[in-house]
N, C-alpha and C positions, 0 to 999 in steps of 0.2 A: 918260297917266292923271294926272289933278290929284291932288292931298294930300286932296281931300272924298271923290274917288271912292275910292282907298286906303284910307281910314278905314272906310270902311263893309265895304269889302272884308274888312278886320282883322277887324272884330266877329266875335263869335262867331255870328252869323247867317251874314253874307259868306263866314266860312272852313268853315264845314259848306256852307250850298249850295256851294262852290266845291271840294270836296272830295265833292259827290254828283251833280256832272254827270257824264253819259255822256260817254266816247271824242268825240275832236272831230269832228265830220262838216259840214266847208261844207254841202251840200247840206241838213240837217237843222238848221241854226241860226236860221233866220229863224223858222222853226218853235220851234225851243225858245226862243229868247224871246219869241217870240207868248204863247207856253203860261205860261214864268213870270211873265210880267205877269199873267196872266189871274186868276195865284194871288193875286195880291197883293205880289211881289213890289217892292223898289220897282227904275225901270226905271236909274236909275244903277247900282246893284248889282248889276241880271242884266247890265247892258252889259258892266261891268268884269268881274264873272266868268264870260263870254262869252271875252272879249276874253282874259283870261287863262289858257283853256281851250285856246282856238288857239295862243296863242304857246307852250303847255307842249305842245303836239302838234309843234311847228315845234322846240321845243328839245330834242327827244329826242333828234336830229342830234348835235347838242354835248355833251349830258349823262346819255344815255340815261334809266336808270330816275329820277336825282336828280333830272331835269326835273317829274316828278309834286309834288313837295312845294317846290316854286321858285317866284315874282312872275318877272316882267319885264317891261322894256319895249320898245318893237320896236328902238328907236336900242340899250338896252342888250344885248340880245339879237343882233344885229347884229354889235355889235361883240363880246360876249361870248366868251374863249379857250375852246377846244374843253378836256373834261377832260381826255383823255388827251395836250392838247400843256402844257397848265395844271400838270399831271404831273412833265413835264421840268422847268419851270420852278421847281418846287419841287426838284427834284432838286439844282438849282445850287446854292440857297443853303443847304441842308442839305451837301452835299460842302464849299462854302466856308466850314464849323463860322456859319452866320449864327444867331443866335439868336431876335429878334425884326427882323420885315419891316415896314418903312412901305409898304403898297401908297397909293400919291397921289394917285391918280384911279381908284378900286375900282369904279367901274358898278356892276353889279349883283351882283360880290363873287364871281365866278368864279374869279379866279385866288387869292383871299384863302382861299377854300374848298381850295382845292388846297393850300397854306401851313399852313393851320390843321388839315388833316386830316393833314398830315405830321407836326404836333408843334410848327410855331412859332406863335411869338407875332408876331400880329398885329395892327398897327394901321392899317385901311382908314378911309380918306377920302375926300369927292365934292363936289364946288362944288354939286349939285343935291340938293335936300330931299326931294322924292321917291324918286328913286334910291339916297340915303342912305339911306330908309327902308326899299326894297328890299335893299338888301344887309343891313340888319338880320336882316331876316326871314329870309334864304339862310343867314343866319350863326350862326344864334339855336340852331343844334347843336354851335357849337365857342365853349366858354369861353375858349380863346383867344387870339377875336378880339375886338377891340371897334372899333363904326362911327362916326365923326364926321360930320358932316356939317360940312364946312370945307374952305377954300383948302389943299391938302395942302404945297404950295410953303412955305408959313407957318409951320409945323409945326418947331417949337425940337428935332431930330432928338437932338441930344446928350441933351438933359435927358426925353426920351423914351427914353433908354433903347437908340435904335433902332440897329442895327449893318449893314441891309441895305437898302435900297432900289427898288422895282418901280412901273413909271408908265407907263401906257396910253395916252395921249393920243388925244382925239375928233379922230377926221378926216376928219368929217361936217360938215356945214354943219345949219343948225336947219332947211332945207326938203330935206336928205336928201342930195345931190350931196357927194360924193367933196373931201379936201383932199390934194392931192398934194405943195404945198408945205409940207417939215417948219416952217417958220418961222410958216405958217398953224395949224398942229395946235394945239388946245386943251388944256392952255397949250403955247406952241412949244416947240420940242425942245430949240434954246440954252438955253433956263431949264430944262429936265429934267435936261439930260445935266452942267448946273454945278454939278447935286447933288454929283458924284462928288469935285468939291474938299472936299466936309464926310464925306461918309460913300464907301468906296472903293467897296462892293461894290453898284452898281447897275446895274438890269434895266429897258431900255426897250423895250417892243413898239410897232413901226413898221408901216407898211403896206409888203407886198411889194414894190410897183414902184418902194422909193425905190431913188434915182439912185446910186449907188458914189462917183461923183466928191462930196466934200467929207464922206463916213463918217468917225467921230473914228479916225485912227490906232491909236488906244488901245484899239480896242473888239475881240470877237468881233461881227462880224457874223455871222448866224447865218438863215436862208431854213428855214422849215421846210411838209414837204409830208404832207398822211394824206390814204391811198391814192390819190395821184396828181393833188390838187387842193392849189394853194401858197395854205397859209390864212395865214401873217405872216412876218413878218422882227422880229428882235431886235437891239438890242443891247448887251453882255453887256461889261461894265467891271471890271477890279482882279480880285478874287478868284474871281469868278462864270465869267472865264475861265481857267481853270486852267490850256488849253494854249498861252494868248497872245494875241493880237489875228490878226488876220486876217478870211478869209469861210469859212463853210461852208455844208453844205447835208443837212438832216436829214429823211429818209425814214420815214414811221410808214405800214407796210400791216398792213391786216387780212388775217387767214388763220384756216381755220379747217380744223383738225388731222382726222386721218380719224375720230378718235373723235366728233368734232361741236364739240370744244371750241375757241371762239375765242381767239386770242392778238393780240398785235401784233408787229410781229419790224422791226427799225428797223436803218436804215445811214446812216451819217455820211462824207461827202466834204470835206476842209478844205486852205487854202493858208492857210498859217500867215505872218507875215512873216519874211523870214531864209529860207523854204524857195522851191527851186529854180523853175524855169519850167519846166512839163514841156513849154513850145513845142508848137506847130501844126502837127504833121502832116499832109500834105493829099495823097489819093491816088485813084485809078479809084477804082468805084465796085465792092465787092466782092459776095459772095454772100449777106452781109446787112447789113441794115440796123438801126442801135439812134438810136430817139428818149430821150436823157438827160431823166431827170424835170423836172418846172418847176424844184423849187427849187435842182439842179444846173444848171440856165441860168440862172434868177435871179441868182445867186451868181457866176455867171461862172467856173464849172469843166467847161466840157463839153470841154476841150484834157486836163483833168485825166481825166475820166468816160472820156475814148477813152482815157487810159493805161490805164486798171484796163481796160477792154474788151480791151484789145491790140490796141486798132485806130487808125483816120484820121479824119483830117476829110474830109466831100467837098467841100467849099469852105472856106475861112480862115471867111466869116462866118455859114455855118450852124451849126444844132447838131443836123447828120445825123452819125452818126459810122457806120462802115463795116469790117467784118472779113471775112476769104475764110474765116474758119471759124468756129461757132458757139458763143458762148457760155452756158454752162450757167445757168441760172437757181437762183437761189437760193431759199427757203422763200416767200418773197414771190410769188415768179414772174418777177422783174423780172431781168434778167441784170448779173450783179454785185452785185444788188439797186440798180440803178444805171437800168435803162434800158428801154424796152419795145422788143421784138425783131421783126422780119421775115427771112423771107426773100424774098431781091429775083428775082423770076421773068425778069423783063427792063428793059430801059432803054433811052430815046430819045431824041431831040431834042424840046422839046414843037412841037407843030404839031395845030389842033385835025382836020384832015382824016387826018390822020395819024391821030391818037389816036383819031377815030372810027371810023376803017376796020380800026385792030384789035381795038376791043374790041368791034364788031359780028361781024366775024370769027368772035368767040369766043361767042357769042352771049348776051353780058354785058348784063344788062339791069336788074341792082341794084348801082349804083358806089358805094364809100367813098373821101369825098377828104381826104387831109389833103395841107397845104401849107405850107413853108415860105419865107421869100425871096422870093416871086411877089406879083403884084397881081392874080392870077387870083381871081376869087368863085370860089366852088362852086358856089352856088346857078346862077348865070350858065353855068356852064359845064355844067352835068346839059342846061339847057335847049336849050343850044347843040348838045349831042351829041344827044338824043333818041333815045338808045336803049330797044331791046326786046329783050328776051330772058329765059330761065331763070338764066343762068348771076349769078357774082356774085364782086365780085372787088375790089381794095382799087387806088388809085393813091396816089402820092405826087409831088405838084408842088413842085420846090424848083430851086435854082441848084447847075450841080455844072461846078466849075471857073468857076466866072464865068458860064456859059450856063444857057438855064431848059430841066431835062428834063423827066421822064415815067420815076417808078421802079414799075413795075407789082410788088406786094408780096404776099404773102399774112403776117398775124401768126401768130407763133410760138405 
């Protein structure tokens, strides 16, 4: 969206029609703006508030009801922190008595909202005029925040008053594709993270898959997961870490209570520096099986995830972990609130004659595959077995001891 279309959007025309469209329906859009042109509407305005119709139906995901009275744009939406992880992150720098936040690169003012709705003082900033003018508008319910549109990097932090620091960095390219190199990220990470020589207490959100080798020593590394999907990695400097530098991995599941009422019910897994190795236990393959969440693998604690399970690794480089007795599930469901559960019915060598002729046998004819360690497709291999039958039944292809088996599972 350009600053013309924005504009019109703002008017008190733009935010009433845009405030009296119906629920978003693909199906039924070409049609409603058919319709609104027909009124006379002009066709910039119904495009834009179209367009921002959909993406507040797309942002419900992130923000639930606050998405109705929200702008965005699809790169800032995209990249936008979910609230309830936006949440935590407030949490830090209230625990680390942080007063006022420089968020440095605020998009469309998602986490500044989270800040501002806790009580601090906020000063969000955005290299882009639009987007600045978006998080205006997201913000325009908390006195205080205030929006710049400016180099956040630039920003004289002392004489602003500011004691906390928060920085998102773009790791998108302007035709959409993915930046995996932090040194690529807009602005790179070296320039984010040498805030913390001026101000101690700063918070940078990274993209999950970065790499562990070259993380600042200094920092919490910090992988965070809701319900079972690893939405970022942070990291968390000086006071904002209060238990010290290291990795961890933070689990937000939704549950909802017998009376109907939803909650979130959250578990934290961490290796601290200075604490122990809980080493690689590696043993048969027992009577079940636990897949440790993403951001417990992301994080590089699934040796840690098998201590709290009481259980092994079935290989040094997977992250199957294995017990001869079951672990209790916690409010979440997840066992330990750490890991999603099976029990293992049987185990093989893999061999596809093999694996066909038992699960025809059984007269299994709707397969769930997951896979770890293997170059096996799924899709390839459904086609390969062509089975028929009623029955229905789960596999798991992974490496156990070094060799590729066949763990036939049912979930806990």
């Amino acid at each position: 969206m350009d600053s013309a279309a924005l504009t019109k959007l703002l008017s008190p025309e733009g935010w009433t029609l845009l405030g009296a469209l119906p629920p978003y329906d693909e199906r039924q859009a070409l049609v409603l703006g058919a319709g609104l042109r027909a009124k006379g509407v002009d066709p910039e305005l119904a495009a834009a508030a179209l367009t921002q119709s959909r993406l507040r139906s797309v942002a419900r995901a992130k923000f639930g009801d606050f998405a109705d009275g929200m702008l965005f744009t699809p790169a800032g939406l995209e990249q936008a922190t979910r609230l309830v992880v936006a949440a935590l992150h407030a949490q830090r720098y209230l625990t680390a008595g942080v007063e006022r936040v420089a968020d440095l690169t605020c998009g469309i003012g998602a986490d500044a909202m989270a800040f501002a709705g806790t009580g601090l003082s906020v000063l969000a900033t955005d290299v882009d005029e639009v987007t600045a003018a978006i998080a205006t508008v997201n913000l325009r319910h908390f006195p205080e925040a205030e929006v710049r549109h400016r180099d956040g990097l630039s920003l004289d932090l002392a004489a602003e008053g500011v004691d906390g620091v928060y920085a998102d960095p773009a790791r998108r390219t302007r035709a959409g594709s993915r930046v995996f190199d932090p040194k690529a990220y807009a602005p790179p990470l070296d320039a984010v993270w040498a805030v913390r020589d001026r101000v101690p207490a700063v918070g940078i959100k990274v993209g999950p898959g970065i790499r562990h080798e070259g993380l600042p020593h200094d920092a919490e590394t910090q992988w965070v997961s809701v319900d079972g999907d690893v939405v970022e990695a942070a990291l968390w400097f000086g006071p904002l870490a209060p238990d010290g530098p290291g990795r961890s991995a933070h689990l937000l599941t939704s549950v909802t209570d017998d009376d109907g009422a939803s909650r979130t019910v959250s578990r934290t897994l961490a290796h601290r520096a200075g604490d122990p190795d809980p080493g690689k236990e590696v043993g048969a393959v027992g009577q079940y099986l636990y897949e440790p969440d993403g951001a417990v693998i992301r994080a590089g604690l699934v040796a840690h995830a098998a201590a709290e399970l009481g259980g092994r690794l079935v290989d040094p480089t997977i992250a199957y972990v294995t017990t001869d007795s079951p672990v209790p599930p916690d409010a979440s469901g997840l066992a330990a609130g750490l890991a999603r559960g099976y029990r293992v019915l049987d185990v093989m060598p893999f061999g596809l004659k093999r694996l066909r002729a038992y699960l025809r046998a059984r007269g299994v004819g709707r397969l769930t595959i997951k896979k770890r360690g293997t170059a096996v497709t799924p899709e390839q291999l459904r086609k390969q077995l062509a089975l028929s039958g009623d029955a229905e039944t789960t596999i798991v292809l992974t490496r156990v001891a070094g060799a590729q088996h066949v763990l036939v599972v049912e979930p806990r």
